[in-house]
N, C-alpha and C positions, 0 to 999 in steps of 0.2 A: 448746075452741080447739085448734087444731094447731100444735104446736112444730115449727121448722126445727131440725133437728137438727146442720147443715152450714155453721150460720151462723161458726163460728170459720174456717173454712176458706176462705170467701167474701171474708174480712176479711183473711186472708194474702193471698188473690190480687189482692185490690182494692189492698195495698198494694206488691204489687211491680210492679204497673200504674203507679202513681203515683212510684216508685222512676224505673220506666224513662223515664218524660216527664223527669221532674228533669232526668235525665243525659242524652236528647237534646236536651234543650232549650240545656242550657250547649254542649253539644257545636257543636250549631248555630249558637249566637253567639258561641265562640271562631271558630268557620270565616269566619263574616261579619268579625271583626279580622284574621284571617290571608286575605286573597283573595290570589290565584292571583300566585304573583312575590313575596311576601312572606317577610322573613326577613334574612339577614346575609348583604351576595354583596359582592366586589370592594369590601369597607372599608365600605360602605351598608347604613343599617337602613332599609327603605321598610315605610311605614304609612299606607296606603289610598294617596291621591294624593303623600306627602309621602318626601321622604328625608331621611337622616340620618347625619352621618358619624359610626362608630363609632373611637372612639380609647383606643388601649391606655393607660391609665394607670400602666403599669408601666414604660411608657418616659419620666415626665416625673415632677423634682422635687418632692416637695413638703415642709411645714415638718416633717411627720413622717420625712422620710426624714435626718435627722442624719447625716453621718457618709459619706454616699453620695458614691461618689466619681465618679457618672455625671451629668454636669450635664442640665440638662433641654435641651431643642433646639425648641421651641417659637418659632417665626419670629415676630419683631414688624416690623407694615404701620406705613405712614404712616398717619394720620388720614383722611385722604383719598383711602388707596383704594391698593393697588403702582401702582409707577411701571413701566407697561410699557414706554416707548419707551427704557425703557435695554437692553431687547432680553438677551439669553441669557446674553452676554458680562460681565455684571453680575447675572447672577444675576434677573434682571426685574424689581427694584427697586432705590430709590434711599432712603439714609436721612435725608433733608431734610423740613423742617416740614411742607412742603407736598407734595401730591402734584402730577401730571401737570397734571390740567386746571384743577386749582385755579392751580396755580403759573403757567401758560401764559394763564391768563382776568384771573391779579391781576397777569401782567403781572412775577409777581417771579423770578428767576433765582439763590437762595440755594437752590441743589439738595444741597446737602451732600455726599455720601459716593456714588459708582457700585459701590461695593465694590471689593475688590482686585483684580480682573480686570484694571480698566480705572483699577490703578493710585491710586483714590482720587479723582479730580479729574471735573467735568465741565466742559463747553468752552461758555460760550455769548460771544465775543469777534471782533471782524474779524481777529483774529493768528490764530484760528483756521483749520485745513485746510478746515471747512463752512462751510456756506453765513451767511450773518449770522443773526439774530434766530430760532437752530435754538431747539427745543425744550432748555431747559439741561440738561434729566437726560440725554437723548441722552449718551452717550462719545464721545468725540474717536477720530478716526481716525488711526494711527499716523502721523508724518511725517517728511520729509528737509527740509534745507533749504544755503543755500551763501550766504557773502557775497565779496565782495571788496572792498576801500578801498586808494585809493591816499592813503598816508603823504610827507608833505611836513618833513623832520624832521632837529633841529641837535642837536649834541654841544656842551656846552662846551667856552670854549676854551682851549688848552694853554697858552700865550704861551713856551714853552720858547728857550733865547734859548743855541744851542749853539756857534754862530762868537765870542759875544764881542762883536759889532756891534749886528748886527739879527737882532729876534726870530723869530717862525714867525708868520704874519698869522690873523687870527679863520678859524674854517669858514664853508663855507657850509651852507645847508639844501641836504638833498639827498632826489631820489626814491624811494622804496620803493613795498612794498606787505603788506598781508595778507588773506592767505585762510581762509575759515573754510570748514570742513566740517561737518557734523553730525545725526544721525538721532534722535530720539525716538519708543519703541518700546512705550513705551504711556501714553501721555500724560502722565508724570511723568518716568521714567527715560531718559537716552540717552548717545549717546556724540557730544563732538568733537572735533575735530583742526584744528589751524592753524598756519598759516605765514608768518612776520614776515622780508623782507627780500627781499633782499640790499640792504642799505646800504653805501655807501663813500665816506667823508668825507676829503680831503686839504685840504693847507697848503703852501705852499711859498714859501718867499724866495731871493735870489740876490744877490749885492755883486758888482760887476765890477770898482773903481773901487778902488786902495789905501785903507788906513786904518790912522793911526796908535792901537794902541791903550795902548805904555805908553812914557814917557821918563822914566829916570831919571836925574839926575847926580850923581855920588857924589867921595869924596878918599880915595886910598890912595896909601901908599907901595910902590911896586914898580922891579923891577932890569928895565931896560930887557931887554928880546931880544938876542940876541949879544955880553952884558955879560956880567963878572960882579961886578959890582959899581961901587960901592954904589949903595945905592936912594936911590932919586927920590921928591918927591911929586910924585904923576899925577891928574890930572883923568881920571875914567872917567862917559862919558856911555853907556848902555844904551838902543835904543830898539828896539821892537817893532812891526811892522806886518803887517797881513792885506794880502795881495796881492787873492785875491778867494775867494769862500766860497758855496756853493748847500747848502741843509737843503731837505730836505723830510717830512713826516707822513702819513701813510697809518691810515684807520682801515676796517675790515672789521666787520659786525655780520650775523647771520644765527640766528635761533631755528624751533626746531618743538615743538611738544608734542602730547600727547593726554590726552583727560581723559575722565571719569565723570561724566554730567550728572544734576542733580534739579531738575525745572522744576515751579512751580509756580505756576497760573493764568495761564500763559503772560508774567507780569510778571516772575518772577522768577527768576532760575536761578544753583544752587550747582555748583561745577567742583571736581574731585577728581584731580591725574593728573601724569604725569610731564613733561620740559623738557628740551631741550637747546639749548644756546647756545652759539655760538662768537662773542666777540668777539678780534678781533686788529690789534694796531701794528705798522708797521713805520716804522723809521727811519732817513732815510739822509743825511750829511753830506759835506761834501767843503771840502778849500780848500788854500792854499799861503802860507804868510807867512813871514819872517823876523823874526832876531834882530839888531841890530848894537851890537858893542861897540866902543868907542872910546878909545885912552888917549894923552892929552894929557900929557907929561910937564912939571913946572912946570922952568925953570929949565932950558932947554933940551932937545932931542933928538928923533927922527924919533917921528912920529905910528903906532901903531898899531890898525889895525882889523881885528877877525876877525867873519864874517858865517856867520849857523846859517842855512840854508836849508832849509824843510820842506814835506812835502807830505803829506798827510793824505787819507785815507778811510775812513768807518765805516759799518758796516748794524749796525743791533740789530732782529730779529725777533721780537716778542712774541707768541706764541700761550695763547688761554687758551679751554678747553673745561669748559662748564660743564652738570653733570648734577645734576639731583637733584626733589623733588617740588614740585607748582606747586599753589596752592587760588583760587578765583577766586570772583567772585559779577557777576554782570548784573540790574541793576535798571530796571524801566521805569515809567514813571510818564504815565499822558494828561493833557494840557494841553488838547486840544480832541477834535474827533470821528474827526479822522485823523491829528492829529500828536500826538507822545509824547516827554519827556525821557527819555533815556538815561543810567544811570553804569556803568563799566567798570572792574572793577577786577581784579589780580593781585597776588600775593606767592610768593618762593619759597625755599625755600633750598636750597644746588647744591654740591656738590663742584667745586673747580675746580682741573681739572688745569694748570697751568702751565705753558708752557718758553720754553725762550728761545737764542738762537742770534745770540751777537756776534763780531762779526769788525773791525779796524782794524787798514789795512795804509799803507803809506808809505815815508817814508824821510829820514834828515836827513843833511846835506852842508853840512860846513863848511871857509872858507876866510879865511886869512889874511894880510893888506896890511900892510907889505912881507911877503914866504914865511916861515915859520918854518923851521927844517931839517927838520922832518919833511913831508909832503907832505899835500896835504888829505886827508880822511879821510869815505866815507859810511857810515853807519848804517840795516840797514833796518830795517822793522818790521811784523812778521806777528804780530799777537797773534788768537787764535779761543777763545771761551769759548762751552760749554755747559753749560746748568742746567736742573733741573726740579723741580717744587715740589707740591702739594696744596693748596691755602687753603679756608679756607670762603667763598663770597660770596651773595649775596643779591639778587634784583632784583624792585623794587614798580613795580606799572603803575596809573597811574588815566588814566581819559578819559571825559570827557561832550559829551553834544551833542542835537541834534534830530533826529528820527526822524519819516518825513514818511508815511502809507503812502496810496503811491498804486493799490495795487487791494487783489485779495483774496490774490495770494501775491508782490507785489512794493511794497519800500518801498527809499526813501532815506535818506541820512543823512548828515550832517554833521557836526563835533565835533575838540575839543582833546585831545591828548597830552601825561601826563608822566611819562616814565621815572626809575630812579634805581638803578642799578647800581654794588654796593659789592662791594671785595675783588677786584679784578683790576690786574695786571700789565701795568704802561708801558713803552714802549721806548725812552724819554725820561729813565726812572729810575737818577739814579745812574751817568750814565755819563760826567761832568765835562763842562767844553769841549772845542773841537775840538784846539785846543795843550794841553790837557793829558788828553784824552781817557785815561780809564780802561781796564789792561791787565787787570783784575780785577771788570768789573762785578758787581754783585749784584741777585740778582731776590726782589722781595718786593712781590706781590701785597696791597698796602695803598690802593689808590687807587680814587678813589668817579666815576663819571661821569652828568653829568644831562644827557638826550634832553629835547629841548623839540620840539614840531611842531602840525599836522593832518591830519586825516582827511578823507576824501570817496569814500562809496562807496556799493551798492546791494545788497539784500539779497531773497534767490529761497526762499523759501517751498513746497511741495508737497507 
């Protein structure tokens, strides 16, 4: 038999034949998992027909990482999918239960949150800038808007009663108005401004007709005139009359303010902002009356009478300017499909500058029956006082009513006024009667005034 002597050799070659299949063989079917565009491009892992987003896990929290002070950033969706129609401005989602089409198919409008862009809030209301029955996640569209109402509106009344006679008669209700201005800039935050007035309330009375207002009759012993002696007892009768007498009251009211607005779901809106207010009195008196003394002496002797003749005028001018921070809140509430209760409210408290600016001039003339040896004698009188003060005062506003709307950026409104203004300065204060009017007035901003009225006016939306 003949030996292969070559056979080990045959058996080396056979197996690195069998080596090299092995390793194309895997080679080959790695190539067929890697086809042609496979691999890690632009964040994507693609494998055969499919991709895959590759995400760095070193950028996200997890329970192993303790102590890290990088939070994770991992976006959470709605359940139902981002809310696209809230568009770029909110980031393209909305964080409410529901999403887009769920929300819009069941009909429900609790969209929750648009993100901070757009302020927080979204709009699905007819007070609304869009169109009705918007999609709720949608963001509201910045907007302006302006009202006016004409104010029908009374002051308490004074009843100040400066001649002695007759008082000063009730006010009446008188015209004003206010205007509102105001923008909202991203559907929560804005700014308004408004303007309350000009109001101007008088009073006025007038006596033409004598009036006696005092008679006294008294007993003393006195030494006649041109005597000297001795005394008598005398009937002394004193009697006082106003010839005739015109007062009248004057009240001036005029405010503006601006403010910092937070509205929220278009029902409700908080004010934040400053106020000035100029309320002012003037008052102005007049009139003429006499004194007459009479002495009767008992037990005979000539009658004498001396007679004080006066004449009087006063202005006292009250100014009071008042500054300081105002907070407010507007509440709206639907009763039906287009109409809405409204409440209106203000509080503030104000520095109030004070002054005041009195003047009574006149003059008394007196004469005596039969002449005494001196000759009659008149007396004038210029008195002028100026003061000025600081007080604190305070004014609260409430007002409600109905609110009608009749389109999409125009509504009406109807509704009650109550004012109440504390801590301001009368021109009526303290400055006696007209016969004994005060050379020394004093000003003290202590007095409280209540505005009673209504409203009627229309409000522009855009």
């Amino acid at each position: 038999m003949k030996t292969h002597s070559t056979s080990p050799r045959v058996l080396a070659v056979l197996c690195s034949a069998i080596a090299l299949c092995i390793v194309s063989s895997v080679s080959v079917h790695a190539q067929s998992y890697a086809s042609p565009g496979s691999g890690v491009a632009k964040g994507l892992f693609t494998h055969g027909n499919d991709a895959y987003r590759v995400v760095n896990t070193a950028g996200y929290r997890t329970a192993a990482d303790v102590g890290s002070a990088a939070p994770g950033t991992v976006q959470q969706v709605n359940y139902a999918g981002a809310c696209t129609s809230c568009g770029t401005s909110c980031g393209g989602s909305c964080g409410g239960s529901y999403g887009p089409s769920m929300g819009v198919q069941m009909g429900m409008s609790n969209c929750g949150s648009c993100g901070t862009a757009c302020g927080g809030t979204c709009r699905n209301s007819m007070l609304s800038c869009g169109p009705k029955n918007i999609d709720p996640c949608a963001p509201c569209t910045p907007y302006r808007y302006g009202s006016i109402e004409v104010l029908y509106m009374d002051r308490d009344d004074n009843g100040f009663n400066h001649s002695g006679v007759i008082g000063l008669s009730d006010f009446d209700f008188e015209f004003g108005a206010r205007i509102v201005v105001g923008a909202v800039t991203d559907c929560v935050h804005g700014y308004e401004a408004s303007l309350v007035g000009p109001f101007s309330w008088d009073t006025a009375v007038r006596q033409n007709s004598p009036v006696t207002t005092s008679r006294v009759v008294s007993l003393a012993t006195l030494i006649p005139s041109g005597t000297t002696g001795p005394a008598v007892l005398t009937d002394i009768l004193t009697e006082t009359r106003i010839l005739n007498s015109a007062q009248r009251l004057n009240t001036d009211y005029f405010s503006v303010d601006a403010s910092k607005t937070l509205n929220g779901w278009e029902f409700s809106k908080l004010l934040l902002g400053g106020r000035f207010l100029s309320y002012d009195e003037e008052f102005n008196a007049s009139g003429n009356f006499e004194t007459t003394q009479t002495r009767i002496p008992r037990g005979g002797g000539a009658t004498e009478t001396t007679t004080v003749s006066s004449s009087r005028a006063l202005r006292n001018d009250v100014q009071n300017r008042l500054l300081g921070l105002q907070v407010g809140m507007d509440l709206l509430y639907p009763i039906s499909r287009f109409a809405f209760s409204d409440l209106r409210m203000r509080a503030g408290a104000y520095a109030n500058f004070a002054d005041m600016n009195y003047q009574l001039v006149g003059n008394d003339a007196t004469v005596s029956v039969p002449a005494p040896v001196f000759a009659p004698t008149a007396t004038p009188i210029n008195s002028r006082v100026s003061r000025d003060s600081i007080e604190l005062a305070g004014l609260f506003e409430i007002g409600t009513g109905i609110r009608y709307q009749v389109g999409e950026i125009l509504s009406v409104r109807a509704g009650a006024e109550l004012w109440y203004l504390s801590g301001v300065a009368s021109a009526t204060d303290r400055i006696g009667t007209l016969q004994s009017a005060s050379s020394n007035p004093r000003l003290k901003a202590d007095n409280d005034i209540l505005f009673t009225g209504l409203s009627l006016g229309a409000e522009l939306r855009y």
